[in-house]
C-alpha positions as CSV (number, residue, x, y, z in Angstrom):
1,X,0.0,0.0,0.0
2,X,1.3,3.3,-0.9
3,X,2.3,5.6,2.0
4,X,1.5,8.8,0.1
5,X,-3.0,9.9,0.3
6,X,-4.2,12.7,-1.4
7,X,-7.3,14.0,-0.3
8,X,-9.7,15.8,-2.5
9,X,-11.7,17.7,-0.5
10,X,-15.2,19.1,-1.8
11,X,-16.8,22.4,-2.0
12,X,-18.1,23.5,1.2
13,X,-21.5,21.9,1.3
14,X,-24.4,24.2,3.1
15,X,-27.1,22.6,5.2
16,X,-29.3,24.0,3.0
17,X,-28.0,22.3,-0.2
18,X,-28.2,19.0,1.6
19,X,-30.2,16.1,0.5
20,X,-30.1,12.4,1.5
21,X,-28.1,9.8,-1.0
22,X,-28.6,6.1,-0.8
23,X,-25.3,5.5,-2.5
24,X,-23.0,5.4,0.8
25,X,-19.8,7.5,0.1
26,X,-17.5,6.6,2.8
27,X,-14.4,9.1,3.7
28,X,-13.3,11.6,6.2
29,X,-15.5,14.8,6.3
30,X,-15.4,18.1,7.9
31,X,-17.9,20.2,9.5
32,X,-18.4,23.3,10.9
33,X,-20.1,26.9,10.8
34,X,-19.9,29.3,7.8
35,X,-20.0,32.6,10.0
36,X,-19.8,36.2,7.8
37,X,-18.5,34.1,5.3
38,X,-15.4,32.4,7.6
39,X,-15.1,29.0,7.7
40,X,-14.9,27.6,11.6
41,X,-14.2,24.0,11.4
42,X,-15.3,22.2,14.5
43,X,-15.2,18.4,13.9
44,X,-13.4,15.8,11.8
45,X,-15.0,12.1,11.3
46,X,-14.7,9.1,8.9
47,X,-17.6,7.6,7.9
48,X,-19.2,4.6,5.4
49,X,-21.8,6.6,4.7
50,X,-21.0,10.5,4.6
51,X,-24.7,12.1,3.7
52,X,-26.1,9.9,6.4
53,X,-23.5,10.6,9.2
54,X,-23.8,14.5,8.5
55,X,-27.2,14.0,9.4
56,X,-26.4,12.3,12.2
57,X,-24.8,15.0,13.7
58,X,-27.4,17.6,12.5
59,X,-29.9,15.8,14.8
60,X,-27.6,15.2,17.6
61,X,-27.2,19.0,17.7
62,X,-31.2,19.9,17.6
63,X,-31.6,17.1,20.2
64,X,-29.1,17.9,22.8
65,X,-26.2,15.4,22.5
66,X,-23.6,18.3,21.5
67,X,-22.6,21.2,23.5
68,X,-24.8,24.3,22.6
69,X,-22.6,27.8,22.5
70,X,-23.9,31.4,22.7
71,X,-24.5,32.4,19.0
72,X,-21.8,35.2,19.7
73,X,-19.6,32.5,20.7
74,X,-19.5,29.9,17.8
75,X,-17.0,31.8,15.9
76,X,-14.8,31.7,18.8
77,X,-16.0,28.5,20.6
78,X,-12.5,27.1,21.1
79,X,-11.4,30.1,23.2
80,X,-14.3,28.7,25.5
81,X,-14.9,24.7,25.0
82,X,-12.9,24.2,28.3
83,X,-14.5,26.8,30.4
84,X,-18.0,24.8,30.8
85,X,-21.2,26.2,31.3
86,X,-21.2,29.9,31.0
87,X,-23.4,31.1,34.6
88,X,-25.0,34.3,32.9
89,X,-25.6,32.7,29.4
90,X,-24.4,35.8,27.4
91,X,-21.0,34.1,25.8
92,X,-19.7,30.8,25.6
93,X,-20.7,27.4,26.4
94,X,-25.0,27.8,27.5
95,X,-25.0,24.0,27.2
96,X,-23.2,20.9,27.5
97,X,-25.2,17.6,27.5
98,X,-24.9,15.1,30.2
99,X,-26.5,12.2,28.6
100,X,-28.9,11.3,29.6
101,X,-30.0,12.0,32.9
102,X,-29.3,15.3,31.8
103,X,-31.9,15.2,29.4
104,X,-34.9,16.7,31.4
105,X,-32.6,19.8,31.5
106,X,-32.4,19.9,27.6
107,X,-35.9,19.9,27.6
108,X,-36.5,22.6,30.3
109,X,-34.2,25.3,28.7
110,X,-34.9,24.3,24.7
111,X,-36.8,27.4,24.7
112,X,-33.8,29.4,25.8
113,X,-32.0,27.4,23.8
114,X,-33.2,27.7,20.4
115,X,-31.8,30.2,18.8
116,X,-28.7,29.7,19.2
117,X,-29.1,26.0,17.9
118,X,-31.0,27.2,15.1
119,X,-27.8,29.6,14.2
120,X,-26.0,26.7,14.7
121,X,-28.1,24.9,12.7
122,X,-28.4,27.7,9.9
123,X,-24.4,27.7,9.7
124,X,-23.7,24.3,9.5
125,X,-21.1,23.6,6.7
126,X,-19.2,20.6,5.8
127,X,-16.6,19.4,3.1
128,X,-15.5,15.6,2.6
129,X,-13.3,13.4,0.8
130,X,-13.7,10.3,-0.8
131,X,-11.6,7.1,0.1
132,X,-11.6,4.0,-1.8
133,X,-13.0,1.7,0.6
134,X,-12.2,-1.1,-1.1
135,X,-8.5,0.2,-0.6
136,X,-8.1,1.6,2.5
137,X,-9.5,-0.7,5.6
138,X,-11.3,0.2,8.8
139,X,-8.1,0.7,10.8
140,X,-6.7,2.6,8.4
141,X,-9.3,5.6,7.8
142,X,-8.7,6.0,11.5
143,X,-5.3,6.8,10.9
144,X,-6.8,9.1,8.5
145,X,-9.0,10.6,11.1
146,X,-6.0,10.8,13.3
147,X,-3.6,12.7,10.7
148,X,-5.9,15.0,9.7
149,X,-7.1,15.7,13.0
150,X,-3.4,16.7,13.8
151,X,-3.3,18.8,10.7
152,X,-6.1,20.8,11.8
153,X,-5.1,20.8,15.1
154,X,-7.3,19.1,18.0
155,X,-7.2,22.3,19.7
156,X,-8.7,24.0,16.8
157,X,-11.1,21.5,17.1
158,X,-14.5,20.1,19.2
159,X,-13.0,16.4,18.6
160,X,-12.5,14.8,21.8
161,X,-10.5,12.3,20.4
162,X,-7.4,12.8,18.3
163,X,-3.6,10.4,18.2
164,X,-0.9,9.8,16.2
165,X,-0.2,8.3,13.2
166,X,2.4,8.0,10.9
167,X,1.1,5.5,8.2
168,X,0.3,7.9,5.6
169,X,1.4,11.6,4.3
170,X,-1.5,13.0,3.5
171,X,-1.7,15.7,0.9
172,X,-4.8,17.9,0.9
173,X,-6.7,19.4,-2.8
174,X,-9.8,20.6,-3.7
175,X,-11.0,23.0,-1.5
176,X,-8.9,26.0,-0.8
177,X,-10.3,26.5,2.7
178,X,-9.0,23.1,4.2
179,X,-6.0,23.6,1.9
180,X,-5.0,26.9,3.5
181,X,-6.3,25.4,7.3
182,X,-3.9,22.6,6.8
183,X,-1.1,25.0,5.9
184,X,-1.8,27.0,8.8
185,X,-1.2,24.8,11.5
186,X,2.1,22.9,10.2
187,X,3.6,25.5,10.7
């Protein structure tokens, strides 16, 4: 297997512009929040089935499961995703799931709540790339995962999870945003 992956990394795709695709494209994606016309990325995953797993995570925001931040916030949300839950609800984190016995507190502040998931919701963006499946294995789209989650940079990142891996040397095309993110941060 040859060391060297280029990843071709599509358009940014708008929640808007998303429809549901039987035909399971597995890769690595990126998501995150188109904010005055910034990119924020907030999340790298591998999936067999990209479409589906965006939606996935679309849901698991309006439902509760991912840490809401003060509409004000989301551009900045890495300056606050260790500071918890923001007392006065003005900036920064104004929810963090605790699943789910937590869950009847989701449901007493969704009111509260709301806008700021809709603006969440509203900027949601993501851009993915393709892998032969056939090609690569299980194991290694999580070294993938890992690499480009080190590229971006974990702390640039919501990812809990990130590692090491030195399996492949990943070259990044297509879409000039991750391009110039990945640049960025080897630095």
């Amino acid at each position: 297997m040859d060391k060297n992956l280029v990843l071709n990394w599509s358009d940014f795709i708008n929640i808007t512009d998303l429809t549901y695709n039987e035909k399971g494209e597995g890769g690595v994606y990126l998501w995150g929040f188109t904010i005055e016309n910034t990119f924020v990325p907030y999340y790298i995953g591998i999936t067999d089935n990209i479409i589906y797993r965006i939606h996935e995570h679309l849901n698991l925001i309006i439902g509760g499961r991912y840490t809401i931040y003060h509409h004000d916030s989301l551009v900045n949300f890495k300056g606050f995703k260790k500071q918890g839950v923001q007392e006065d609800k003005s900036q920064g984190i104004i929810y963090s799931p605790d699943w789910p016995k937590g869950y009847k507190h989701f449901i007493d502040i969704r009111k509260m709540l709301q806008p700021h998931i809709d603006y969440m919701i509203d900027r949601f963006t993501f851009s993915f790339a393709k892998v032969d499946q056939q090609q690569i294995t299980s194991n290694n789209l999580e070294d993938i995962e890992k690499i480009c989650i080190a590229q971006i940079g974990i702390e640039n990142l919501a990812n809990q999870r990130g590692g090491y891996s030195d399996k492949f040397i990943i070259q990044h095309i297509g879409n000039p945003n991750i391009t110039k993110l990945v640049k960025s941060n080897s630095r």
